[in-house]
C-alpha positions in Angstrom: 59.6 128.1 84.6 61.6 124.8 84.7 64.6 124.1 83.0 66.1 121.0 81.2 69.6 119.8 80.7 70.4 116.6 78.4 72.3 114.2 79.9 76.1 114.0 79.4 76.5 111.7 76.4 79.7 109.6 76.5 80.2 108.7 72.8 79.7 112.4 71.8 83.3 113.6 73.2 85.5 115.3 70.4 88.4 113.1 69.1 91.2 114.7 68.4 95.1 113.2 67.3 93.4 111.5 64.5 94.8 108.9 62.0 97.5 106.2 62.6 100.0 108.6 64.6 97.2 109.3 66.9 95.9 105.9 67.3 99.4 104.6 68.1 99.9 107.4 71.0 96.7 106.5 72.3 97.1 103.0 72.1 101.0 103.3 73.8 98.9 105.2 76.9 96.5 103.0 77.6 99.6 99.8 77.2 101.4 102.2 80.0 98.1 102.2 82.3 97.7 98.3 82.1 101.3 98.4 82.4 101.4 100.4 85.7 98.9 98.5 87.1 100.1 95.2 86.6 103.5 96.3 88.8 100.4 97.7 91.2 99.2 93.7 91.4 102.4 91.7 91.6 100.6 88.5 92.6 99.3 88.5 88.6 102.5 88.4 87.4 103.4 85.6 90.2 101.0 83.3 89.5 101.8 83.7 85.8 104.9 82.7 85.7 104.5 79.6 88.4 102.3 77.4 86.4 104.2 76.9 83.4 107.5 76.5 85.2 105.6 74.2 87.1 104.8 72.5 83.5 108.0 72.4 82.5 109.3 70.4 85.3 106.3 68.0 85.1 106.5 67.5 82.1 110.1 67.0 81.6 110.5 64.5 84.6 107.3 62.5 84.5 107.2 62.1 81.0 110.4 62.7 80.7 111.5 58.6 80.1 108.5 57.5 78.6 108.1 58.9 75.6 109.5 58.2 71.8 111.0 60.5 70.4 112.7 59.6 67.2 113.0 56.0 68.1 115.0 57.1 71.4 113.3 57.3 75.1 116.2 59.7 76.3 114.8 62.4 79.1 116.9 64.7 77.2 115.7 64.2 73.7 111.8 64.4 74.9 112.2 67.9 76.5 114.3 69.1 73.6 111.2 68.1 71.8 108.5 69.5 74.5 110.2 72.8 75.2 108.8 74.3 72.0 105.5 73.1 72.9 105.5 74.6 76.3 106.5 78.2 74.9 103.6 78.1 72.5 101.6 77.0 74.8 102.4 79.4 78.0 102.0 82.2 75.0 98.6 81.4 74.3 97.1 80.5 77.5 98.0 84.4 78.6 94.6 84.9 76.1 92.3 83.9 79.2 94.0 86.4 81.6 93.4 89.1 78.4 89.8 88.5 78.2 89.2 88.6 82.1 91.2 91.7 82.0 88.8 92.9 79.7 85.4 91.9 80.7 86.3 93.4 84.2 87.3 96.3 83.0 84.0 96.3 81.1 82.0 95.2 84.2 83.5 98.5 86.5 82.7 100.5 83.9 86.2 101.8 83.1 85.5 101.2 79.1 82.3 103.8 79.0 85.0 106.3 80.7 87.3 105.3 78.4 84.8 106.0 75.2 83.8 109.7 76.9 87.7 110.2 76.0 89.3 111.8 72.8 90.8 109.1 71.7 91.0 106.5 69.4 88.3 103.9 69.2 90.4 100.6 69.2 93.0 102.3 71.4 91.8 100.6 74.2 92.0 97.0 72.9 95.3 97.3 71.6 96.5 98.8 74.1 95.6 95.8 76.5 96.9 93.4 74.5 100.5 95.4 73.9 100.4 95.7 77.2 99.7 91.5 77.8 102.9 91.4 75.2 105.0 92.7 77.2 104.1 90.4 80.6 104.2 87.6 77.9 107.7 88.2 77.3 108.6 88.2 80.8 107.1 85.0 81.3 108.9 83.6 77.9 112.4 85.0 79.2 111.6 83.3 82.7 111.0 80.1 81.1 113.7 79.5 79.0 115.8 80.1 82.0 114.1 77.7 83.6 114.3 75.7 80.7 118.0 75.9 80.8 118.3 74.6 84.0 116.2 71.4 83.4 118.3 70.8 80.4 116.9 72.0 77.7 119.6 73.2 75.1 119.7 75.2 71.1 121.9 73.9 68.5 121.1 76.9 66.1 122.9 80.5 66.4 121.4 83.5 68.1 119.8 85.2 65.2 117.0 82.1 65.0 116.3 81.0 68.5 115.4 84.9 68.5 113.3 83.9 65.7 111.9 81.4 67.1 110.6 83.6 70.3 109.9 86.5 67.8 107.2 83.8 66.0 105.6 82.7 69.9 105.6 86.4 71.0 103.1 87.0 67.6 101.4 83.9 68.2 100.7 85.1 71.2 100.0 88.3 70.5 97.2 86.8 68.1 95.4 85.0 70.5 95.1 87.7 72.7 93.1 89.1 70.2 90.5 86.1 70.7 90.7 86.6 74.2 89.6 90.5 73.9 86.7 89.1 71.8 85.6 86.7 74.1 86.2 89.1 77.5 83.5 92.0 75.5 81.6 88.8 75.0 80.6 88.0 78.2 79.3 89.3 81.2 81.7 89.1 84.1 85.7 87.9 84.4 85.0 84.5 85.8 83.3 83.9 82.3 85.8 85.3 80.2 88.7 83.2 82.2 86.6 79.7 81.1 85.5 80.8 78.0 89.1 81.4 77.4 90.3 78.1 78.5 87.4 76.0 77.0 89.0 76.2 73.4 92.4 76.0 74.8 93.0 72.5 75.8 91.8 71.2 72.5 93.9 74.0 69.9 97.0 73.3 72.2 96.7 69.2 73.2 95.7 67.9 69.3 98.8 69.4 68.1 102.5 68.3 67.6 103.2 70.1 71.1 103.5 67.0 73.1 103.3 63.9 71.1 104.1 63.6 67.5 101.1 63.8 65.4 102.1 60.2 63.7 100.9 58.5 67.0 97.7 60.1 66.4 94.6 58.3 65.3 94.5 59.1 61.4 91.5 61.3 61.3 93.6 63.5 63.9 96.1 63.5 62.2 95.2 66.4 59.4 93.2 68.6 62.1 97.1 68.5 64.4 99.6 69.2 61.0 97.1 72.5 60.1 96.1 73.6 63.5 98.2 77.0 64.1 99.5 76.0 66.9 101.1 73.7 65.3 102.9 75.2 62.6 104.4 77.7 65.2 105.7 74.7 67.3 107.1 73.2 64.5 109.0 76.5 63.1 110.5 76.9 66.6 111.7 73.1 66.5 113.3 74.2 63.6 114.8 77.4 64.5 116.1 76.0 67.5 117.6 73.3 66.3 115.0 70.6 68.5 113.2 68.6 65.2 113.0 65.4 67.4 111.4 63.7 64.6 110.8 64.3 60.9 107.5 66.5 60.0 104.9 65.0 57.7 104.2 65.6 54.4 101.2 68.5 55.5 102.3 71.8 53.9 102.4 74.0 57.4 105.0 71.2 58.7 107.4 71.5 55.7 107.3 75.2 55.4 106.6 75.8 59.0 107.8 79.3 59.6 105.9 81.1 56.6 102.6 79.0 57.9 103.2 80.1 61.4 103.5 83.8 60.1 100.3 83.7 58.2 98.2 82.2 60.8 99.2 84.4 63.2 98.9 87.9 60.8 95.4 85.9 59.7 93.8 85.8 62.8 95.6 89.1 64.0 93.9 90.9 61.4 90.3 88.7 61.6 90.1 89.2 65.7 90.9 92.8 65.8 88.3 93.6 63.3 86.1 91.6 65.2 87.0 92.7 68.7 86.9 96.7 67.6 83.5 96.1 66.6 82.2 94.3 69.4 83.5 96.8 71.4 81.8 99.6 70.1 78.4 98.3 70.5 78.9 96.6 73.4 79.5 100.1 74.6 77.1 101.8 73.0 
């Protein structure tokens, strides 16, 4: 007589701790894990922080004299200017560290363990990207220190340079979604980190982050005022109390802060979707 035993399925696992509550609890654990093991690997958090300080400084004192902002080539009023450009832009390069978080996470293995758990299915991705939230913010608070010491200074009250960091933070937050969709996208980390950068350089440099977008050649000129990016540089500007110059007529510039909300909740809500579905049957 012989005797068969079906192998251990890893989708098949009971759930339990359904609906939102549960998917929040689950979500908060898996943020802890990636958490923890980001204070396991201090060198990630290291090397996070050093090269936008290490933008900051470049910036401000090479092109610090050189540039026009507002019809004046004062080092001070050009990194009042940049400074909102560098946050957004330190927020959304964190996206390639998500993906390459993810896609190694997917290459060990450790997702197929995670889907043989009870638990819910996006739990895992948002959980990552909380957890990428919170070294964000570290690396935000850092900065503006930093920041501080180069010269860099707010003429509006508490309550909207808060603001102002509440709107990068989501920005940020956002694009880690397109960073979890590109890291289940691809087959090892060291194609999720270029795959994240690729898109990058061109979303954050044709933008109103460094230069005005009224030096730009006239058919860059649309693509800059309703690029995302933009809008959220723009509303921190404002809330900050850094314009530098006057915004154009493009809608996102003159109501900056409500266009740098609803890009960010837009692509929140069309990423996650995607992401949650790559992942399940890139699991499967």
């Amino acid at each position: 007589m012989t005797a068969t035993t079906d192998a251990p399925h890893l989708a098949a696992a009971p759930r339990t701790g359904g609906g939102i509550g549960g998917s929040v609890r689950d979500s908060l654990v898996v943020a802890k894990r990636n958490l923890i093991r980001m204070t396991r690997i201090p060198e990630m958090v290291i090397f996070g922080l050093i090269q936008p300080i290490m933008f900051v400084v470049l910036f401000s004192y090479v092109f610090g004299g050189s540039m026009m902002i507002g019809g004046s080539t004062s080092p001070s009023d050009y990194r009042n200017f940049l400074m909102a450009g560098i946050f957004a832009q330190t927020v959304t390069f964190a996206t390639a560290g998500a993906g390459a978080g993810i896609a190694d996470d997917m290459h060990k293995g450790l997702i197929d363990r995670f889907r043989s758990l009870p638990m819910a299915r996006g739990a895992v991705l948002t959980g990552r990207t909380l957890a990428d939230l919170v070294q964000t913010t570290l690396t935000l608070v850092v900065l503006a220190v930093v920041a501080l010491l180069v010269g860099w200074r707010t003429d509006e009250n508490v309550g909207k340079v808060l603001g102002g960091f509440a709107l990068l933070l989501l920005l940020g937050y956002a694009f880690s979604w397109i960073g979890a969709l590109i890291g289940l996208s691809v087959r090892t980390p060291e194609a999720a980190t270029s795959g994240g950068l690729i898109w990058l350089f061109p979303v954050t440099f044709i933008s109103n982050a460094f230069v005005p977008t009224e030096n730009m050649a006239s058919w860059l000129q649309p693509v800059a005022e309703w690029n995302p990016f933009s809008a959220t540089v723009q509303a921190c500007r404002e809330l900050f109390g850094n314009p530098g110059v006057s915004p154009s007529d493009a809608w996102p510039m003159q109501h900056a802060v409500w266009a740098s909300l609803i890009w960010s909740v837009l692509i929140i809500v069309v990423f996650r979707t995607l992401a949650v579905r790559k992942y399940r049957s890139a699991t499967a």
